[in-house]
Biopython code that builds the backbone (N, CA, C, O; Angstrom):
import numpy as np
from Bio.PDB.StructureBuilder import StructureBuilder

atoms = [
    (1, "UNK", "N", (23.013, 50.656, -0.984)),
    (1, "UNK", "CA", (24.018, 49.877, -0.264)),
    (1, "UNK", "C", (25.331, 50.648, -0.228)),
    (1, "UNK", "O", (25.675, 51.335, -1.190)),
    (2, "UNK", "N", (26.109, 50.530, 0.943)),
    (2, "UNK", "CA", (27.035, 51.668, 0.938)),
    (2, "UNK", "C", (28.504, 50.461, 1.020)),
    (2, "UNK", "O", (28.553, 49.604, 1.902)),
    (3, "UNK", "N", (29.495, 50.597, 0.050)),
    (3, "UNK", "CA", (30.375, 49.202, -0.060)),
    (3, "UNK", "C", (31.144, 49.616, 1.151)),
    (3, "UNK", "O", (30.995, 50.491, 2.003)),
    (4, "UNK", "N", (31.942, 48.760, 0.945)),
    (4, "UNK", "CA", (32.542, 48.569, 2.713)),
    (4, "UNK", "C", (33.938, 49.560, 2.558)),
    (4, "UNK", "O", (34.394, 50.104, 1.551)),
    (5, "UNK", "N", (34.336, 49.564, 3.716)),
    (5, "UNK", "CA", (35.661, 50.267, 3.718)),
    (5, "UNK", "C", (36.708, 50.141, 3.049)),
    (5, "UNK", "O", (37.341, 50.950, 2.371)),
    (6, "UNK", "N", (36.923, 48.619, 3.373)),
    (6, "UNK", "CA", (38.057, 47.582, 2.674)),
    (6, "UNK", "C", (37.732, 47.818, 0.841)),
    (6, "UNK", "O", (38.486, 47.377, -0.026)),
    (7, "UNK", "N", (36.799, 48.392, 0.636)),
    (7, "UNK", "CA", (36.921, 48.200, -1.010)),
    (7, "UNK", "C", (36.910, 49.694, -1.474)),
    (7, "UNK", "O", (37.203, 49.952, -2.641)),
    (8, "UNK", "N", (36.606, 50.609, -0.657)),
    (8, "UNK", "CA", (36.934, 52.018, -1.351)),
    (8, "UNK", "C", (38.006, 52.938, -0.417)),
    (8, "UNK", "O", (38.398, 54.096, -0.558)),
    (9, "UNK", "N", (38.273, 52.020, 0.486)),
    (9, "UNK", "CA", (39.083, 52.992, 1.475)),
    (9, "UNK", "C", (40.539, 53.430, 0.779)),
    (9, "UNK", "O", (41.318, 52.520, 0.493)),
    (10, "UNK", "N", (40.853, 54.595, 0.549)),
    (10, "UNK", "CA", (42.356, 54.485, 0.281)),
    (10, "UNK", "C", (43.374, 55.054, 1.224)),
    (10, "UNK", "O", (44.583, 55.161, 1.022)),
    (11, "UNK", "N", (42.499, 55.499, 2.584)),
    (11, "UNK", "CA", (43.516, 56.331, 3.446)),
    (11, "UNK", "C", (42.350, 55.735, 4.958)),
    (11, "UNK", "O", (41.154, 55.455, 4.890)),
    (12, "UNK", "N", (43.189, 55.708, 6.089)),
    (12, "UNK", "CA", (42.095, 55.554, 6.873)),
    (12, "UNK", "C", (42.749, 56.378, 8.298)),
    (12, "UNK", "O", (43.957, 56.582, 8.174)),
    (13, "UNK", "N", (42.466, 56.617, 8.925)),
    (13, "UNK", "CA", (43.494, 57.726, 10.124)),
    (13, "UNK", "C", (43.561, 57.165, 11.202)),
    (13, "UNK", "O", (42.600, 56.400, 11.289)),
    (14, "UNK", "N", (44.138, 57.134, 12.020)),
    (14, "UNK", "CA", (43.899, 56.754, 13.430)),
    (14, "UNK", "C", (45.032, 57.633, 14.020)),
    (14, "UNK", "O", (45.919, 58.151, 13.341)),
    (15, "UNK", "N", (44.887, 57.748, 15.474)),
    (15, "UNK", "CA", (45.794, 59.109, 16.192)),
    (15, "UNK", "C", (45.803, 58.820, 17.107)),
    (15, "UNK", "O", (44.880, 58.557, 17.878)),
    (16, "UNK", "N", (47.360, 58.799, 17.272)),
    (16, "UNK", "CA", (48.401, 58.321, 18.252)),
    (16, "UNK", "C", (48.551, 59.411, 19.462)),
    (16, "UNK", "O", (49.396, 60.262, 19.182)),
    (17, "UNK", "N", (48.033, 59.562, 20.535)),
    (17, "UNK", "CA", (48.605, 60.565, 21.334)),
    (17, "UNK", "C", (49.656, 60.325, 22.729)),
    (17, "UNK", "O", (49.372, 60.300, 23.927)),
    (18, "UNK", "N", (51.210, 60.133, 21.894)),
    (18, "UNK", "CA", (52.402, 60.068, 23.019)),
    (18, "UNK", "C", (52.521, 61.223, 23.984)),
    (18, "UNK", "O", (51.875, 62.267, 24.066)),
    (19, "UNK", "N", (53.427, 60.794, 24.620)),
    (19, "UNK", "CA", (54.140, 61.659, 25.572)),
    (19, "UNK", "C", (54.808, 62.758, 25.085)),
    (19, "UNK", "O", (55.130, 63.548, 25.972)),
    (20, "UNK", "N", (55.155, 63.101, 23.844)),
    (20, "UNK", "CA", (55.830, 63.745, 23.463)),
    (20, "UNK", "C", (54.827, 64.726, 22.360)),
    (20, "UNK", "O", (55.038, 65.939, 22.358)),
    (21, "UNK", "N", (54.078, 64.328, 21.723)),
    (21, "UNK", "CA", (53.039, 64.995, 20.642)),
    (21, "UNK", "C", (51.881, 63.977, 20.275)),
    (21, "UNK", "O", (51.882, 62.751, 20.388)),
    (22, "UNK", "N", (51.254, 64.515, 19.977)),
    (22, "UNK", "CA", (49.599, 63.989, 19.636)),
    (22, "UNK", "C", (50.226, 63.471, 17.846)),
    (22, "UNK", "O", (51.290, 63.878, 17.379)),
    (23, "UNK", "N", (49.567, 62.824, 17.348)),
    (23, "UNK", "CA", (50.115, 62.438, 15.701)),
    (23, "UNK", "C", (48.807, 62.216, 15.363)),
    (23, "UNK", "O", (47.847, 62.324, 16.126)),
    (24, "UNK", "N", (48.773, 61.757, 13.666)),
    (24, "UNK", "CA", (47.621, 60.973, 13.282)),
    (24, "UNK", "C", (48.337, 59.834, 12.377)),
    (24, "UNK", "O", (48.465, 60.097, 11.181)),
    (25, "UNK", "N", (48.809, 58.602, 12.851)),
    (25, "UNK", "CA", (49.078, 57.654, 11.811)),
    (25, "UNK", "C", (48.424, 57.330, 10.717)),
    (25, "UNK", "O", (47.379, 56.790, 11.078)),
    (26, "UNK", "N", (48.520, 57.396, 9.011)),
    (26, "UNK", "CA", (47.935, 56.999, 8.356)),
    (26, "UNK", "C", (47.717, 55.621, 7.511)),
    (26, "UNK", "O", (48.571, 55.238, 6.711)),
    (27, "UNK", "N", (46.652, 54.992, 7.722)),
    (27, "UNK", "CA", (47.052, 53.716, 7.268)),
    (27, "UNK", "C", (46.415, 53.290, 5.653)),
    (27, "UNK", "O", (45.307, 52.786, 5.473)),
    (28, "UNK", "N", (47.445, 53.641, 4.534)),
    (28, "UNK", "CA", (47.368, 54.085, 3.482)),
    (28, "UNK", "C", (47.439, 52.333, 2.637)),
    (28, "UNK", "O", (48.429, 51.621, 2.808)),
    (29, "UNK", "N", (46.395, 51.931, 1.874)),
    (29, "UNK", "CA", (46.640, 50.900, 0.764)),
    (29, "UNK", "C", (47.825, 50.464, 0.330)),
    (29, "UNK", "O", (48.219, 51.230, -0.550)),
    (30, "UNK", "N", (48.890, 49.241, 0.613)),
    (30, "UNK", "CA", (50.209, 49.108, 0.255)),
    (30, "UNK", "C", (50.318, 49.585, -1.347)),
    (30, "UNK", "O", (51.419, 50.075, -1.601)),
    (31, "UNK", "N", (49.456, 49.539, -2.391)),
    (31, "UNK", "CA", (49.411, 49.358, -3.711)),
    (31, "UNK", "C", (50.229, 51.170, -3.831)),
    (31, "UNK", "O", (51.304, 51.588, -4.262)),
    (32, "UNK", "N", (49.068, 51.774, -3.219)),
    (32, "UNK", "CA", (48.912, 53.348, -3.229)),
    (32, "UNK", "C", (49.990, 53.843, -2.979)),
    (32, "UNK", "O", (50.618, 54.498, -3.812)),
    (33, "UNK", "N", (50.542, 53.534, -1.346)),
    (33, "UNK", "CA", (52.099, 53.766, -0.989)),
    (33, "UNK", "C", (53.182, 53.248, -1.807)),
    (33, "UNK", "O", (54.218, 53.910, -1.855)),
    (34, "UNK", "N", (53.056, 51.698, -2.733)),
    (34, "UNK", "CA", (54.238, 52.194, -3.755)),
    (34, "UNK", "C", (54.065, 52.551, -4.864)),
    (34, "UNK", "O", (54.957, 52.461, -5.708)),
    (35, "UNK", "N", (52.969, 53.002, -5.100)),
    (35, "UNK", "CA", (52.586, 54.283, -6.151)),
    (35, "UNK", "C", (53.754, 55.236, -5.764)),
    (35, "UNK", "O", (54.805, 55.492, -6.351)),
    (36, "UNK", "N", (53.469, 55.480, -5.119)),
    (36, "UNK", "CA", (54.510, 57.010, -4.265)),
    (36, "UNK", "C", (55.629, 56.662, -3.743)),
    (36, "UNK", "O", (56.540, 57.490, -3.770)),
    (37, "UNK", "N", (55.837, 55.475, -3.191)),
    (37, "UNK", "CA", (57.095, 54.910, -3.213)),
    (37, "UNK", "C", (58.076, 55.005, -4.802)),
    (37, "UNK", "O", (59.290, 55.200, -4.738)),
    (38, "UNK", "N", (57.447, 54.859, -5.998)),
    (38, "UNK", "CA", (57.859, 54.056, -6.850)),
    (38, "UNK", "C", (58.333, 52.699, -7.410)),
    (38, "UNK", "O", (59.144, 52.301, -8.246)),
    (39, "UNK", "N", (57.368, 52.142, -6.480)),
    (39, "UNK", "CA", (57.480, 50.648, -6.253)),
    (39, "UNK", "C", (56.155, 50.407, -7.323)),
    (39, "UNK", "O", (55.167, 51.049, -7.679)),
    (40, "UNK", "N", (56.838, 48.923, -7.636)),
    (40, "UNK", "CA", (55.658, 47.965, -8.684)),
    (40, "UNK", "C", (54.416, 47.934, -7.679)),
    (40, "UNK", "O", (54.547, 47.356, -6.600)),
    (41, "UNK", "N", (53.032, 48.643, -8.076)),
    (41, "UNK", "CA", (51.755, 48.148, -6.819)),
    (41, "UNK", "C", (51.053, 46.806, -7.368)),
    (41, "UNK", "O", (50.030, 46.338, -6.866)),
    (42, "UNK", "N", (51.767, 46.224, -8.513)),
    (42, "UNK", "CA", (50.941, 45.235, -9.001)),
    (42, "UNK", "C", (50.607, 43.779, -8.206)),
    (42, "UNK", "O", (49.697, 43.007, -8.508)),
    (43, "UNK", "N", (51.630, 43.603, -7.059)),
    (43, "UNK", "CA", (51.522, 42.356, -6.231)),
    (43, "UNK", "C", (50.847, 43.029, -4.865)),
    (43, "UNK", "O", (50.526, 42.461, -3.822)),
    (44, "UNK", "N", (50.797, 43.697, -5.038)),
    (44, "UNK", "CA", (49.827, 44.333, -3.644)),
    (44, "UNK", "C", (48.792, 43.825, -3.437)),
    (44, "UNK", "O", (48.087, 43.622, -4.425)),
    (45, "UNK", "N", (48.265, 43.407, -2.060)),
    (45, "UNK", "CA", (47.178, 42.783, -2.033)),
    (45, "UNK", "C", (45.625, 43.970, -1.571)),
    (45, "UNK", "O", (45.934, 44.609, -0.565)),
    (46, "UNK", "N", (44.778, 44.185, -1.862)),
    (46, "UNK", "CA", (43.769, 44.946, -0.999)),
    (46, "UNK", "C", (43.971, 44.450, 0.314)),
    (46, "UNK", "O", (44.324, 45.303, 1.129)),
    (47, "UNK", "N", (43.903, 43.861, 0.525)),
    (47, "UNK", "CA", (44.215, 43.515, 2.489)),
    (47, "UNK", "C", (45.468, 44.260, 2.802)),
    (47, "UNK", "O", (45.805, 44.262, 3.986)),
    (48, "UNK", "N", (46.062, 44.764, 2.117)),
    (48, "UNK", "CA", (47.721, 45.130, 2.967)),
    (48, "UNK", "C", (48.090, 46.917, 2.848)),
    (48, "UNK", "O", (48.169, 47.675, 1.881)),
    (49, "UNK", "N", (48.234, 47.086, 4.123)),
    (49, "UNK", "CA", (48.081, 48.435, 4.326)),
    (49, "UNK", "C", (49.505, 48.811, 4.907)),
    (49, "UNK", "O", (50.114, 47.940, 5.528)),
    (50, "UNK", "N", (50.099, 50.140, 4.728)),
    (50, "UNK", "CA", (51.169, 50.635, 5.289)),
    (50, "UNK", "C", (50.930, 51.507, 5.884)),
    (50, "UNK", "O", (50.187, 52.358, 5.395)),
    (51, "UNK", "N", (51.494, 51.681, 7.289)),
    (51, "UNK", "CA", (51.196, 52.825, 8.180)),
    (51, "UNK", "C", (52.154, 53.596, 8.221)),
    (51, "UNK", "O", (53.273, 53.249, 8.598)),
    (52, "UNK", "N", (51.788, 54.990, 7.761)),
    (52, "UNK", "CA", (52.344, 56.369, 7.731)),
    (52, "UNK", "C", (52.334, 56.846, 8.812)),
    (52, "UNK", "O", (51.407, 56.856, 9.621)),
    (53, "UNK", "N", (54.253, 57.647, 8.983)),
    (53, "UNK", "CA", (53.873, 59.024, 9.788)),
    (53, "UNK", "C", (55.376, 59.555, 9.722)),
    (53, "UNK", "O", (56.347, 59.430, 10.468)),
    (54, "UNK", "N", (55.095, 60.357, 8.212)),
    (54, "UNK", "CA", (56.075, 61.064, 7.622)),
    (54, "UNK", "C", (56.734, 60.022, 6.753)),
    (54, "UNK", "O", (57.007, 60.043, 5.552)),
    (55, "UNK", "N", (56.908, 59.138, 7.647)),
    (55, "UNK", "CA", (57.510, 57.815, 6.847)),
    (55, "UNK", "C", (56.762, 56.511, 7.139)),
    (55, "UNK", "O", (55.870, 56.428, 7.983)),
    (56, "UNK", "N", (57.276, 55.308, 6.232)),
    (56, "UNK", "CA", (56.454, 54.184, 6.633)),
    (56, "UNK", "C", (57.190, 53.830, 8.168)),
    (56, "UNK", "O", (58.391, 53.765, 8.428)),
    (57, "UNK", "N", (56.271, 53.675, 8.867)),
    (57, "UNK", "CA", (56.814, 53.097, 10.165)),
    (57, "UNK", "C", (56.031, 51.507, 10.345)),
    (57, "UNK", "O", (56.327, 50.854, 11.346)),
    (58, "UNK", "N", (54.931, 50.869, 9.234)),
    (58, "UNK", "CA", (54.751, 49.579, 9.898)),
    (58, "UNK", "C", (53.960, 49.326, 8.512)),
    (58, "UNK", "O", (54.024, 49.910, 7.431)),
    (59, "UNK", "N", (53.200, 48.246, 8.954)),
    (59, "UNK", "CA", (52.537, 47.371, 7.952)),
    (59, "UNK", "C", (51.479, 46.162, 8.835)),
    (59, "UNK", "O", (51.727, 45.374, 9.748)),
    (60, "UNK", "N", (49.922, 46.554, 7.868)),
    (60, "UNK", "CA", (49.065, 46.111, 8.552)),
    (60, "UNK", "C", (48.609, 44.968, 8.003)),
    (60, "UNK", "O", (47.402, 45.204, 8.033)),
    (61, "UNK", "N", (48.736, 43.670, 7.422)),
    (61, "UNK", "CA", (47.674, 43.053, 6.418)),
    (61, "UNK", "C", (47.019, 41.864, 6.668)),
    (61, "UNK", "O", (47.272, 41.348, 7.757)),
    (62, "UNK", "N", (45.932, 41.068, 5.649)),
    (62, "UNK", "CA", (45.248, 40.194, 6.276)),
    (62, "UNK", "C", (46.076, 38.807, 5.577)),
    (62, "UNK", "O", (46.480, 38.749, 4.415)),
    (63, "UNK", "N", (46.166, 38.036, 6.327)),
    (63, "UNK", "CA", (46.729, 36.679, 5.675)),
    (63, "UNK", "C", (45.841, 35.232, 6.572)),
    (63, "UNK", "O", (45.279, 35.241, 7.667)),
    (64, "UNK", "N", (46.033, 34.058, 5.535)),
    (64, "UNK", "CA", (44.970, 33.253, 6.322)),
    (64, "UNK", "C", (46.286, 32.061, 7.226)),
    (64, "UNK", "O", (47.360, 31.555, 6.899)),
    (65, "UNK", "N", (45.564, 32.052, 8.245)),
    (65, "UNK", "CA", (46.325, 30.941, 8.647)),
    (65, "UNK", "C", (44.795, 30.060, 9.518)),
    (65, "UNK", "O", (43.726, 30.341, 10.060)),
    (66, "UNK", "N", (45.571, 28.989, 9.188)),
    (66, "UNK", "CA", (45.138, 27.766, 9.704)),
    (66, "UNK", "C", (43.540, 27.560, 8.745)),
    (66, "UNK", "O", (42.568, 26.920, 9.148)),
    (67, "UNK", "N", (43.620, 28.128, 7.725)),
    (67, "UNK", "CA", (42.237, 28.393, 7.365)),
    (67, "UNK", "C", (41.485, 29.545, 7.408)),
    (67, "UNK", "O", (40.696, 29.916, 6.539)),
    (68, "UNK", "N", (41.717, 30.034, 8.315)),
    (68, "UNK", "CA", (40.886, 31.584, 8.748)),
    (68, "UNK", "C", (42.232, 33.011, 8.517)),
    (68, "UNK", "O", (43.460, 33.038, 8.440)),
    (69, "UNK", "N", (41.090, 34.049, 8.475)),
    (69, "UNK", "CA", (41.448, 35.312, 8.084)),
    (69, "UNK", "C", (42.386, 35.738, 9.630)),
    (69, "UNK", "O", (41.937, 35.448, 10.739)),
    (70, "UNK", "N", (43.501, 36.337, 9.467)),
    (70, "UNK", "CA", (43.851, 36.855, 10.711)),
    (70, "UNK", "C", (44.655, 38.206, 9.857)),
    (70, "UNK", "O", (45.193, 38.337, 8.758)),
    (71, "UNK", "N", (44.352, 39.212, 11.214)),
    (71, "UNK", "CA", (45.233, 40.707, 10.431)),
    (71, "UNK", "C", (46.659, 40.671, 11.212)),
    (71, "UNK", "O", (46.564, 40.648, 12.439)),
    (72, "UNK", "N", (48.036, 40.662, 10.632)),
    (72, "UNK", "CA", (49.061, 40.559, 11.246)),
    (72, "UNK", "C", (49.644, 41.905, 11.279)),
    (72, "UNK", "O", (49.711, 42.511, 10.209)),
    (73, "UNK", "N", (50.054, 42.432, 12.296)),
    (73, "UNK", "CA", (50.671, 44.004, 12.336)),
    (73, "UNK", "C", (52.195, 43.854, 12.946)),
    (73, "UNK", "O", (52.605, 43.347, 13.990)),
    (74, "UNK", "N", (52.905, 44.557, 11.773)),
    (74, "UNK", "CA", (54.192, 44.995, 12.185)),
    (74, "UNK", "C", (55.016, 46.711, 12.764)),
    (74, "UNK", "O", (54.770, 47.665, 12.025)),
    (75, "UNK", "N", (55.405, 46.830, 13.301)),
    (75, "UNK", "CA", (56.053, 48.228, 13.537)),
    (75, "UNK", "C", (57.581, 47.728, 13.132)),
    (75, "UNK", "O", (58.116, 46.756, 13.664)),
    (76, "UNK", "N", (58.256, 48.617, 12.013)),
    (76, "UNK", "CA", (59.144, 48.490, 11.977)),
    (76, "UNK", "C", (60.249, 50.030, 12.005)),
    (76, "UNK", "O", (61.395, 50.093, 11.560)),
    (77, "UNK", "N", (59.832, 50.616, 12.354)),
    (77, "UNK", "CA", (60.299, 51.874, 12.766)),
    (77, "UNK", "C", (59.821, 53.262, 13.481)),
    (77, "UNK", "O", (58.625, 53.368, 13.208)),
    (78, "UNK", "N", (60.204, 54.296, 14.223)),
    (78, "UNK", "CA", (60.004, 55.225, 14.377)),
    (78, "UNK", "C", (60.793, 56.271, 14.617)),
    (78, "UNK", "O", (61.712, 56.335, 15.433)),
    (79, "UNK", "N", (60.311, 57.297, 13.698)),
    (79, "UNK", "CA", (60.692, 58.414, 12.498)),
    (79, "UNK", "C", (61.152, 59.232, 13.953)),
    (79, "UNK", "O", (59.996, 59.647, 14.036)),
    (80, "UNK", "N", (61.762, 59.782, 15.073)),
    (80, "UNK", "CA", (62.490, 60.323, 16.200)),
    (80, "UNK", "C", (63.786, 59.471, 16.481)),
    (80, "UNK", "O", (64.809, 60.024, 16.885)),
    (81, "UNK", "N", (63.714, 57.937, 16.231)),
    (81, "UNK", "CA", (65.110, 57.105, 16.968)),
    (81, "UNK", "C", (65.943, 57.493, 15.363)),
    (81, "UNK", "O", (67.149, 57.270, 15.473)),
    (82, "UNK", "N", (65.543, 58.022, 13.914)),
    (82, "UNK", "CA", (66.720, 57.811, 12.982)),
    (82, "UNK", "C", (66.475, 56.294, 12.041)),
    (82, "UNK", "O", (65.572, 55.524, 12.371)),
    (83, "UNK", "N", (67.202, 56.054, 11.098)),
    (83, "UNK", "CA", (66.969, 54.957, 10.345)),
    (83, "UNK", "C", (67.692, 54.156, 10.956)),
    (83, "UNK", "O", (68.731, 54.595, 11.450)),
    (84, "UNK", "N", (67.317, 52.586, 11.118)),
    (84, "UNK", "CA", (68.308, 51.574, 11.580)),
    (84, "UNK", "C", (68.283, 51.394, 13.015)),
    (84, "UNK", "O", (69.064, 50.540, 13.434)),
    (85, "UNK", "N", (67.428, 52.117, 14.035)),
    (85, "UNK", "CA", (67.121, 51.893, 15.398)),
    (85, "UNK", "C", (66.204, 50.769, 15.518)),
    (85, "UNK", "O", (65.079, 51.136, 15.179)),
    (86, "UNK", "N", (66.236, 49.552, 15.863)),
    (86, "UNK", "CA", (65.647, 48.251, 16.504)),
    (86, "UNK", "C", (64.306, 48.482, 17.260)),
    (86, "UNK", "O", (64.361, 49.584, 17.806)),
    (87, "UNK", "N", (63.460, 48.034, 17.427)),
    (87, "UNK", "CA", (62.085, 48.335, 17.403)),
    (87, "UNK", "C", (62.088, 47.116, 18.286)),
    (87, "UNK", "O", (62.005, 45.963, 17.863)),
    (88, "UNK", "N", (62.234, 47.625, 20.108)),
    (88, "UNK", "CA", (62.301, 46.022, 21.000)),
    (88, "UNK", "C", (60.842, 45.174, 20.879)),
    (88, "UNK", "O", (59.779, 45.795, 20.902)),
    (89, "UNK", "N", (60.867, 44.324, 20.802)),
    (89, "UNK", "CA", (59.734, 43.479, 21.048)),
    (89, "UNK", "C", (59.202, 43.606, 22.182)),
    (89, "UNK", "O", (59.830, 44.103, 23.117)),
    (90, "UNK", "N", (57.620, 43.067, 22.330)),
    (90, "UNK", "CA", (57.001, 42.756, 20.705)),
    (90, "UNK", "C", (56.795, 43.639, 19.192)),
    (90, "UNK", "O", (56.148, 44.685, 19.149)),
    (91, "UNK", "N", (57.322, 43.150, 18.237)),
    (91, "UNK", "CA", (57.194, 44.477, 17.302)),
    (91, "UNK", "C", (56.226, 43.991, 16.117)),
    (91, "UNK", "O", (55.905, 44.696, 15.160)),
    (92, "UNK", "N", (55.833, 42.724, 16.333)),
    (92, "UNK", "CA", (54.386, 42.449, 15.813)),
    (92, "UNK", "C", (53.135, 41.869, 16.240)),
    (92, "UNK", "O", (52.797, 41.955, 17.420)),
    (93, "UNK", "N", (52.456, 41.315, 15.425)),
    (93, "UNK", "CA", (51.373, 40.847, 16.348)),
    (93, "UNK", "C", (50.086, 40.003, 15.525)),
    (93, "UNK", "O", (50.145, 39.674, 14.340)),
    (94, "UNK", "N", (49.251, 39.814, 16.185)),
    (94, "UNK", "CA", (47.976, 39.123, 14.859)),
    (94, "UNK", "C", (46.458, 39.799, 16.015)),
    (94, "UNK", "O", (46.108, 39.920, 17.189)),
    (95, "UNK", "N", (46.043, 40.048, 14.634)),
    (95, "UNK", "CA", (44.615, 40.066, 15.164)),
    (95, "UNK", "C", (43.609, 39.566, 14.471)),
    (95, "UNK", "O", (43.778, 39.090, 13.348)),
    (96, "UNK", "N", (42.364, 39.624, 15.109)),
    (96, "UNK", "CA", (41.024, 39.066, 14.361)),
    (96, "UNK", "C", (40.595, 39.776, 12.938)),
    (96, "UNK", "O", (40.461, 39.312, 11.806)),
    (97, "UNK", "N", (40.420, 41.265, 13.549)),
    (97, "UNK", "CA", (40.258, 42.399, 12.798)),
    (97, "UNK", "C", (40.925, 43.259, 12.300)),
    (97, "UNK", "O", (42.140, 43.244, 12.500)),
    (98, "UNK", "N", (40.436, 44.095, 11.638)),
    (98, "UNK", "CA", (41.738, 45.366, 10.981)),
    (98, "UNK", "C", (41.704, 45.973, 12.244)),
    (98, "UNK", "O", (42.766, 46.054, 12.863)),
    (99, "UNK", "N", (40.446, 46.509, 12.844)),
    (99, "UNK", "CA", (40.203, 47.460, 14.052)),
    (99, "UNK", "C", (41.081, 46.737, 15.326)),
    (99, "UNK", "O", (41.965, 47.339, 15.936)),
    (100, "UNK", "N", (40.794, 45.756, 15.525)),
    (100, "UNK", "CA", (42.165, 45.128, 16.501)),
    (100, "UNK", "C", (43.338, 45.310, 15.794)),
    (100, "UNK", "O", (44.262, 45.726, 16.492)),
    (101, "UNK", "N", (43.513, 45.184, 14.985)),
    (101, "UNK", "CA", (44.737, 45.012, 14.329)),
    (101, "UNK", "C", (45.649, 46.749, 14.712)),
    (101, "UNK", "O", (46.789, 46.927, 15.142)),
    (102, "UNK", "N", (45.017, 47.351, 14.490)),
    (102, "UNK", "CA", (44.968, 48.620, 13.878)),
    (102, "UNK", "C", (44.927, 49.087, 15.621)),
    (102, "UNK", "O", (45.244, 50.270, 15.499)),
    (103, "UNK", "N", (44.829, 48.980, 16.372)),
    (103, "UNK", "CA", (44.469, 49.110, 17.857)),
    (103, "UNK", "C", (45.751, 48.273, 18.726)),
    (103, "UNK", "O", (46.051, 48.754, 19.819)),
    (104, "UNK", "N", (46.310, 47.351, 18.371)),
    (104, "UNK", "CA", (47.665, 46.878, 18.743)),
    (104, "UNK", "C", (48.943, 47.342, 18.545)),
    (104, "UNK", "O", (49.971, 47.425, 19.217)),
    (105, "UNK", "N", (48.452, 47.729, 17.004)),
    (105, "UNK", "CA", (49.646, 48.547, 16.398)),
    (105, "UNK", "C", (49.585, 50.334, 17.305)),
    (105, "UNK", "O", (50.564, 50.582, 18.009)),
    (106, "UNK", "N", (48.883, 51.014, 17.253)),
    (106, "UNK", "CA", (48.393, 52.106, 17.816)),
    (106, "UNK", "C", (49.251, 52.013, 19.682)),
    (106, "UNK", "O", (50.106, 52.798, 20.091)),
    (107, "UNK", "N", (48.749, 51.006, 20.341)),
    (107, "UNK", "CA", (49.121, 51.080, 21.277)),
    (107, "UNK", "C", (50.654, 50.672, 21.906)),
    (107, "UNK", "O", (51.164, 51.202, 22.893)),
    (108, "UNK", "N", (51.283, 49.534, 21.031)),
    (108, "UNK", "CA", (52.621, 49.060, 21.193)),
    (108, "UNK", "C", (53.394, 50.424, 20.564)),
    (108, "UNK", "O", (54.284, 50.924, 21.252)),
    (109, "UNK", "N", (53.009, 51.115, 19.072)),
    (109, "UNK", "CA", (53.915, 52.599, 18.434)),
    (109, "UNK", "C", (53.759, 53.864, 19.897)),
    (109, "UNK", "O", (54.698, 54.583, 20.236)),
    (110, "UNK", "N", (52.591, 53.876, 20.467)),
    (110, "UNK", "CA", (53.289, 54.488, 21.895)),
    (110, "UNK", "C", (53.673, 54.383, 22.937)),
    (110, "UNK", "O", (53.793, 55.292, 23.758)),
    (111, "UNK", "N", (53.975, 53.055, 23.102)),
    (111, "UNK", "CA", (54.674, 52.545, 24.320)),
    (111, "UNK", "C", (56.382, 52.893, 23.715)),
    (111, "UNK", "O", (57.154, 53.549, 24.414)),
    (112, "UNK", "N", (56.703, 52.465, 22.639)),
    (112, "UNK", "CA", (57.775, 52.270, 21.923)),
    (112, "UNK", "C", (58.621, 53.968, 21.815)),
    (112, "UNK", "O", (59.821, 54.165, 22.003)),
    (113, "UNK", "N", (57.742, 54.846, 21.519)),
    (113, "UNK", "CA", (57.498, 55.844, 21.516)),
    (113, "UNK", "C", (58.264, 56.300, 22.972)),
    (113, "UNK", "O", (59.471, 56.521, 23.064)),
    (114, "UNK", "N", (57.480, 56.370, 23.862)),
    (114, "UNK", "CA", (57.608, 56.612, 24.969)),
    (114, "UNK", "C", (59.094, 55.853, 26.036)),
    (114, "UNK", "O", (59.301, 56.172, 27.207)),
    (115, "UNK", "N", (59.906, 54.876, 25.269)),
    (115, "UNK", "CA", (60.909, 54.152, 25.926)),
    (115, "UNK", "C", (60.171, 52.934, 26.065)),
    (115, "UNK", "O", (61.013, 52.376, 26.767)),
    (116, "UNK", "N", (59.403, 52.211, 25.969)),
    (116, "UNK", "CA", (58.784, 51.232, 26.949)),
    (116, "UNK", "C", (59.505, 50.036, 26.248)),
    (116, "UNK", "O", (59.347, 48.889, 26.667)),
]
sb = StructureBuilder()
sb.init_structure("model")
sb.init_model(0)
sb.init_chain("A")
sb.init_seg("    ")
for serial, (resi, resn, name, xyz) in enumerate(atoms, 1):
    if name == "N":
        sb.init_residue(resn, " ", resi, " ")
    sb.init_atom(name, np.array(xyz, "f"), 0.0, 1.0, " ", f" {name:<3s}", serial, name[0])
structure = sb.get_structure()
């Protein structure tokens, strides 16, 4: 039996290709990133992931609403506008899946990217 992603994954890639350069966002275990942050990883949940690229630019995780599992994705920066540049909406979102999840985020970081 081969365990699932969600329980041994500690890095997972996905790649962004803007107008400006091809990237690979990494979407790294929140626990792991404040390992390296130097942040406490002890309230970290396995569902909650931070997306890398150079810096944290978002955050992926699963939370339940209404009863059911939904993955909520945020972008809260990108590492070309400088620290403190506003991220226009929409700058989050919900999905079913990580892979939707993870596929919203992907596509709104290059619109955003790009001026949009």
């Amino acid at each position: 039996m081969v365990p699932s992603r969600e329980l041994i994954a500690l890095l997972i890639l996905f790649t962004v290709c803007s107008y400006h350069r091809s990237m690979t966002l990494l979407l790294r275990k929140s626990s792991a990133q404040a390992r390296i942050e130097g942040w406490d990883p002890s309230n970290r949940s396995d569902n909650d992931y931070a997306v890398v690229d150079d810096t944290i630019v978002g955050r992926i995780y699963r939370e339940m609403i209404l009863g059911k599992p939904k993955w909520r994705w945020f972008l809260q920066s990108i590492p070309e506008a400088g620290p403190g540049r506003p991220i226009p909406p929409p700058n989050q979102g919900m999905a079913d899946t990580l892979d939707e999840a993870q596929a919203a985020f992907k596509k709104r970081y290059e619109e955003v990217r790009r001026g949009k």
